[in-house]
C-alpha positions in Angstrom: 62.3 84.1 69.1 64.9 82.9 72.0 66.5 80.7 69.4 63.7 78.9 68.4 61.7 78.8 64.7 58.9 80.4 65.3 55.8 80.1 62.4 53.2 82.8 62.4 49.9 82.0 61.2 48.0 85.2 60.4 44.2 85.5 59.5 43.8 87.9 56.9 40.8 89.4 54.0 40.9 88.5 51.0 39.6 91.1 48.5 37.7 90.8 44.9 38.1 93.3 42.2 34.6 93.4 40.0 36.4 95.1 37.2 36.6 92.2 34.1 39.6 93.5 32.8 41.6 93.8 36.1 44.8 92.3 35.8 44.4 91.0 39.2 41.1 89.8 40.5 42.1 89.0 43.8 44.5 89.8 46.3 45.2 89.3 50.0 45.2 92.0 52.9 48.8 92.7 54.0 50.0 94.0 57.9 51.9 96.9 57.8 55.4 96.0 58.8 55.4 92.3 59.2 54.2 90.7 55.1 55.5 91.4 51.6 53.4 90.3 48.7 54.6 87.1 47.5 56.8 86.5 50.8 57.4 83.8 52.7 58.9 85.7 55.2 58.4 88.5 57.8 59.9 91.8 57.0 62.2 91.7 59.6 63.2 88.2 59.2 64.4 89.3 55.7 66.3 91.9 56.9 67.8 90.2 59.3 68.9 87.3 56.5 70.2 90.0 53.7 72.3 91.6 56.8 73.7 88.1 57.3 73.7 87.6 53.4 76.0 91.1 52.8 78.2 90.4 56.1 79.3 86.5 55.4 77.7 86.1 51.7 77.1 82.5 50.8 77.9 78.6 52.7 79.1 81.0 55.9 75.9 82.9 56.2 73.7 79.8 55.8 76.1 78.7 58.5 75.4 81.8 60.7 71.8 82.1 60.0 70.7 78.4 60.7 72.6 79.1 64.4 70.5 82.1 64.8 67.5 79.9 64.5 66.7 80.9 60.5 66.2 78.5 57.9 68.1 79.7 54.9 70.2 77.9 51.8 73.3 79.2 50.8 71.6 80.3 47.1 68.3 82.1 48.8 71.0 84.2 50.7 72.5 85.2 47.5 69.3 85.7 46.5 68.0 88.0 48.5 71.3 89.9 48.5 71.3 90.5 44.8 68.0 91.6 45.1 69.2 94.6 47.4 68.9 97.7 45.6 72.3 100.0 44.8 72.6 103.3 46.8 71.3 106.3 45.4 74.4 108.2 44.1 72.4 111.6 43.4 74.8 115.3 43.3 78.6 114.2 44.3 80.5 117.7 43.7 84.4 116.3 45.1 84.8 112.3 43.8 87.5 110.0 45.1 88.2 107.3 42.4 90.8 104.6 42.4 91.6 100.8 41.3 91.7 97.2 43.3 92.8 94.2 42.2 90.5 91.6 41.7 93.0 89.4 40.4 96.3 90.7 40.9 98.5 91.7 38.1 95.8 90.4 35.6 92.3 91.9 36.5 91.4 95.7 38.0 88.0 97.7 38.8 87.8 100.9 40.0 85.7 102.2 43.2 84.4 105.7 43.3 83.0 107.3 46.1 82.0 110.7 47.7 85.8 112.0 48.9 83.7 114.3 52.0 81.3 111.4 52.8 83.2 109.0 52.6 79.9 107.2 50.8 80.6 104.1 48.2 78.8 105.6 45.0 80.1 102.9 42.7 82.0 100.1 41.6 83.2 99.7 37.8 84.3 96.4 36.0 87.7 97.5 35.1 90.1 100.7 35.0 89.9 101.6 31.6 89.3 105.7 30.6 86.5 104.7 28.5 84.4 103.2 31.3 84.8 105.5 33.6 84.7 108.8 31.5 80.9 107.2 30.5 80.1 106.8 34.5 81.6 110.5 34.8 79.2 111.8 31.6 76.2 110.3 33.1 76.5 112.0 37.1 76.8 116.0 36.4 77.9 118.4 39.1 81.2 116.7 39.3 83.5 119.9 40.4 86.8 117.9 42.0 87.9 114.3 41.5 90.5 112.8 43.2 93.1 110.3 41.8 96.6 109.0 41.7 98.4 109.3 39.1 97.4 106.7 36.7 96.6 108.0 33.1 93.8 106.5 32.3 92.1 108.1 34.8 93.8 111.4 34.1 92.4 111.2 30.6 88.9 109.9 31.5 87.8 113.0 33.3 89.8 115.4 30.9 87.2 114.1 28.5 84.3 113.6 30.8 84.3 116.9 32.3 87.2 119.1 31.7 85.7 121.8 34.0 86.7 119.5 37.0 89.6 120.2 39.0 91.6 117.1 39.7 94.0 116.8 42.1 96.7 113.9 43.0 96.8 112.1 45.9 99.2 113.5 48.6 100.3 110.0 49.4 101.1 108.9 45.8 103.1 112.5 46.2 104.8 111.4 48.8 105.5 108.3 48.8 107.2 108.8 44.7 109.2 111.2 46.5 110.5 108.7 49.0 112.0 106.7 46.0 113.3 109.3 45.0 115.2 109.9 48.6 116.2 106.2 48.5 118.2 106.4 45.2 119.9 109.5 46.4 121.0 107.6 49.7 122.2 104.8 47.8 124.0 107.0 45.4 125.8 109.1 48.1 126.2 105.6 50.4 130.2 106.1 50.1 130.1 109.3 52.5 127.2 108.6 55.2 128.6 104.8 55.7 132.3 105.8 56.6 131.2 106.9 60.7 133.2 105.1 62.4 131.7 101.7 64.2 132.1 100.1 67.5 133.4 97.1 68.6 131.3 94.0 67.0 129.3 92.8 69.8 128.3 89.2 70.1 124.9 90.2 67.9 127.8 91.1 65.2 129.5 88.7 65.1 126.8 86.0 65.1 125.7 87.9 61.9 128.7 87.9 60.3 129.1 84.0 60.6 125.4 83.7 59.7 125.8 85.4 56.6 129.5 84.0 55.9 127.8 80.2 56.2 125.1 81.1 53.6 126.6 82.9 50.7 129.7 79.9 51.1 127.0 77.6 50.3 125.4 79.8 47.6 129.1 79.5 46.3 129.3 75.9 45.8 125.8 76.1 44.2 123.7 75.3 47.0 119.7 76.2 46.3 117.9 78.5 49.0 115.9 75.8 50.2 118.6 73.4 50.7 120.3 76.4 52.6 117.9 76.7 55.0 117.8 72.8 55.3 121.3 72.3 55.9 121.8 75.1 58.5 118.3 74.4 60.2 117.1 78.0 60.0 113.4 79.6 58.1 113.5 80.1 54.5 112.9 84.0 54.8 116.2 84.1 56.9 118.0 82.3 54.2 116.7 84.5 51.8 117.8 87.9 54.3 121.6 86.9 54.3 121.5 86.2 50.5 119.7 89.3 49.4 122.6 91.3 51.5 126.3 91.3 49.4 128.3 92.8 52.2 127.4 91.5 56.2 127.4 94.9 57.2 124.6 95.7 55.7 122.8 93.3 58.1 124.4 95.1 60.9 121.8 97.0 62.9 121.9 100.1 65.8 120.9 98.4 69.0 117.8 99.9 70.6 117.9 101.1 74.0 114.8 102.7 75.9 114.6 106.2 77.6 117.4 106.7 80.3 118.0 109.4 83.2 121.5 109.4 81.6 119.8 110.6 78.6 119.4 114.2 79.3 123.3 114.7 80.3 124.7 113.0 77.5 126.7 115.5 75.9 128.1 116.6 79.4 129.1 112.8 79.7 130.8 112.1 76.0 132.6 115.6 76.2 134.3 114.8 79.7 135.1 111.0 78.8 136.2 112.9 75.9 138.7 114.2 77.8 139.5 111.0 79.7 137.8 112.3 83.0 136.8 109.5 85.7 133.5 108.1 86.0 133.4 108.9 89.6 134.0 112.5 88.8 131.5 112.5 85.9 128.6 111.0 88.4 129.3 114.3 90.6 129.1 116.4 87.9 126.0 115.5 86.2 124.1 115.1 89.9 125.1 118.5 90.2 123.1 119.0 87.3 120.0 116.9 88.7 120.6 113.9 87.6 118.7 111.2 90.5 120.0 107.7 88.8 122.5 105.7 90.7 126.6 105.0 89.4 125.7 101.4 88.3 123.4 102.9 85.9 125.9 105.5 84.2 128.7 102.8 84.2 126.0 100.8 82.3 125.7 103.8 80.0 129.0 104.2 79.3 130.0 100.6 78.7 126.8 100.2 75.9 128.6 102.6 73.8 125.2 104.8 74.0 127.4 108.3 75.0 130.3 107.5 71.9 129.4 108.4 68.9 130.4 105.3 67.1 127.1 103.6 66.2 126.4 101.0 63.6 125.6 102.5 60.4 121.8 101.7 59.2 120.7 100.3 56.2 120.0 102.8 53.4 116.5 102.0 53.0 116.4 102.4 57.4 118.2 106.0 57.1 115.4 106.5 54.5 112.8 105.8 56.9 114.6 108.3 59.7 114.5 111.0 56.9 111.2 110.7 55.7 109.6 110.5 59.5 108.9 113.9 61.5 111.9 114.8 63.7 109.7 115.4 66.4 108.2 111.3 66.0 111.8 109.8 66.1 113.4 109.0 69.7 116.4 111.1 70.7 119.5 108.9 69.6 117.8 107.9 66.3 117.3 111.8 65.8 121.3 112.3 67.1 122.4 109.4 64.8 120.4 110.7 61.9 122.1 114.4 62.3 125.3 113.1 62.2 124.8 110.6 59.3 123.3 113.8 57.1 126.2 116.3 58.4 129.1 114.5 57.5 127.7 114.5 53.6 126.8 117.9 52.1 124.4 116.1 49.4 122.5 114.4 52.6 122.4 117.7 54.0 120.9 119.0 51.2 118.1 116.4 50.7 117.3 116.2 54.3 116.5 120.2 54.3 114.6 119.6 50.8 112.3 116.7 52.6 111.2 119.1 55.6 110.5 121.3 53.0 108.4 119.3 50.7 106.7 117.9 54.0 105.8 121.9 54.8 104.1 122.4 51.2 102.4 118.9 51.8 100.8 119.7 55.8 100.2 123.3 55.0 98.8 123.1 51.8 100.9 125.5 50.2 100.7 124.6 46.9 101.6 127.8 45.4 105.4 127.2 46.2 106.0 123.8 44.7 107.5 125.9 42.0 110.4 127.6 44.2 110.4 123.8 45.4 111.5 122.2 42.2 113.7 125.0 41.3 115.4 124.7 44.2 116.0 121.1 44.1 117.1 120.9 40.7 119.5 123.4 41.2 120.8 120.5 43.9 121.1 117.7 40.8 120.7 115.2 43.7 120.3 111.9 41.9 117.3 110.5 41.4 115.2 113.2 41.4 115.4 114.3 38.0 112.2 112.0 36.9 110.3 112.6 40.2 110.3 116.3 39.5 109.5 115.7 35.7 106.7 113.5 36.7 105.5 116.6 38.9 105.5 119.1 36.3 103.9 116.6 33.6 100.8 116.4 36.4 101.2 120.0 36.8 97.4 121.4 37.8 96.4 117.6 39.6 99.9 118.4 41.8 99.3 121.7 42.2 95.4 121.0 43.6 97.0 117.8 45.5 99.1 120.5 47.7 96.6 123.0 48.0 93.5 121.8 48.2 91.9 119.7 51.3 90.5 116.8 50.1 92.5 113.6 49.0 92.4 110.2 47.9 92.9 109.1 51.8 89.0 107.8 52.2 89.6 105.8 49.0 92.5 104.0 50.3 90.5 102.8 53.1 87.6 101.6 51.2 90.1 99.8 48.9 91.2 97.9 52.7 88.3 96.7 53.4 87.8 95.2 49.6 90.9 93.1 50.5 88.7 91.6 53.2 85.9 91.1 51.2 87.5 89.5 48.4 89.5 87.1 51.4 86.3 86.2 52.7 85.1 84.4 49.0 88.6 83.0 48.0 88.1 84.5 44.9 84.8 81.8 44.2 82.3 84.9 43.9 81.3 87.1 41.0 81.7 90.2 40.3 78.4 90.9 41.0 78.5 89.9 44.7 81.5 91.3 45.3 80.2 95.0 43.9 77.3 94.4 45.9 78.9 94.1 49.1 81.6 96.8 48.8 78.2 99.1 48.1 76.0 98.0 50.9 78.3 96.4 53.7 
């Protein structure tokens, strides 16, 4: 109370039982709401302490707790949290199930939950199809699970209940598809990367000693490290220049904010176009309604931002631009990714057949994924061939994935949250705390 320990000392009956062969001859009277048998605590005390227990779990909640004025060892915490029952699970009808690391690369577990609650049902001590397909067996009414597209998982429900519909996660749909996009941009590099450039800009050329100075000293077999040592720049910059072969592929589209000039763009490129006078442009476009002053479109003009030589972007950048919404990207980016895709047929080709896999995904048209793959292997872009084979061996879970409005989203999220759990016990807690928490937090 206000900080302070506070002992209560109750008066209470004591009752007799007169029955000889009563297990229990005697026993105390308890208040409603306040004692436990056994306890050496108030209810609400103990509440308070497994809240602390679940949030912090161990040395930091006896930490926390002794602040707020309770007196509790790290172990009691642990205690009392382990003591917590689970959460009923009862009828679940659509499942969300997926795998964290709890060690990475050497140990998984898999969390299932509700996928329309969003409610933590379960956590299992690994990702094999065995253990789950026994969890699966032992909760009926099961109608829709859903997964990415690991196998074992795949296989666990086909055996635990093959009346289930499952159905892939959109993102897993997605984001194998945007591999897919990336080796088709590489692959077709030699036709988007030949726009023509401007003028290297101090930025430029500042790269392009940068990146000469570290790949001469890779050359004379120089270490990363000593690199970064010699030159006096981070480690992660050391390691930039020497991942790239070519300097230009460190060569990035300056990035300019909204502009009144903006909006008369095209009027401004076609008549400079035709070597027409800046003060004669300026009368034209405030004609037009344009408010800004000269200084501002000379500005323009001299930034390069009405020519349409640009610096080309890295293949995994133009990736980004063509797997984003048009509508999301900021006007130049969306006039600079039109003419990167126009002046190659094949980038044409794969930008229309992202917008219209992007369709099927937001409008859940599942139905026409068939027309889609036809379509696109008719186009033999490269590096689609094992996406869409990958589609068609998932056939039915793809199928749902597109159509059906539940996805592994919500699991995604718990699977977040994990990753701060497991940071907040630097890996010194067991399995059984850590389940615990992810349950009950």
């Amino acid at each position: 109370m206000a900080g302070q320990s506070v002992v209560l000392r109750l008066q209470v009956r004591r009752f007799f039982c007169d029955t000889n062969d009563c297990a229990v001859r005697t026993f105390a009277e308890q208040v409603d709401d306040l004692t436990a048998k056994h306890a050496r605590r108030t209810s609400s005390c103990r509440t308070a302490l497994e809240h602390i227990g679940l949030a912090l779990a161990g040395r930091a909640a006896s930490r926390l707790a002794s602040l707020l004025g309770f007196v509790a060892g790290r172990n009691t915490l642990l205690r009392l949290v382990h003591a917590l029952p689970d959460p009923e699970i009862g009828t679940v009808a659509v499942l969300g199930v997926d795998d964290f690391a709890i060690r990475r690369g050497r140990k998984y577990a898999t969390v299932v939950i509700d996928a329309v609650t969003h409610r933590r049902l379960d956590v299992l001590p690994d990702r094999k199809a065995a253990t789950l397909s026994a969890w699966l067996r032992e909760h009926p009414g099961i109608e829709v699970v859903c997964r990415d597209g690991s196998a074992a998982y795949a296989e666990a429900i086909r055996q635990a209940v093959p009346k289930a519909v499952q159905s892939s996660d959109r993102w897993h749909l997605w984001h194998g598809l945007t591999a897919a996009v990336e080796k088709t941009v590489i692959a077709h590099s030699a036709s988007w990367n030949t726009i023509p450039r401007a003028p290297d800009s101090a930025l430029d050329a500042r790269t392009r000693d940068r990146h000469a100075a570290v790949h001469a000293l890779l050359a004379q077999g120089v270490g990363l490290l000593e690199c970064a040592r010699r030159l006096g720049w981070a480690l992660n910059t050391i390691k930039r220049y020497a991942r790239a072969h070519k300097a230009e592929q460190l060569l990035r589209p300056p990035r300019y904010g909204a502009c009144l000039v903006d909006a008369h763009r095209d009027l401004v490129r076609q008549r400079l176009g035709e070597n027409v006078p800046v003060t004669r442009i300026l009368a034209e476009i405030r004609q037009q309604g344009y408010t800004g002053s000269a200084n501002l479109l000379v500005r323009y003009i001299n930034q390069g931002r009405a020519d349409p030589q640009r610096a080309t972007p890295s293949p995994r950048r133009l990736v980004s631009w063509i797997m984003s919404k048009p509508a999301n990207l900021p006007d130049h980016t969306r006039r600079h990714l039109d003419d990167l895709t126009t002046s190659c047929p094949e980038m044409t080709t794969l930008a229309t057949r992202v917008r219209e896999f992007a369709d099927l995904l937001t409008q859940h048209r599942g139905q026409d994924l068939a027309d889609w793959i036809t379509a696109t292997r008719l186009d033999a872009l490269p590096g689609f061939d094992s996406y869409l084979n990958g589609l068609e061996k998932d056939w039915d879970a793809t199928v749902a994935g597109l159509t059906l409005p539940y996805s592994n989203g919500p699991t995604e999220g718990v699977n977040t949250k994990i990753k701060l759990l497991k940071r907040q016990t630097y890996g010194k807690a067991s399995f059984a705390l850590l389940r615990k928490r992810i349950l009950l937090t």
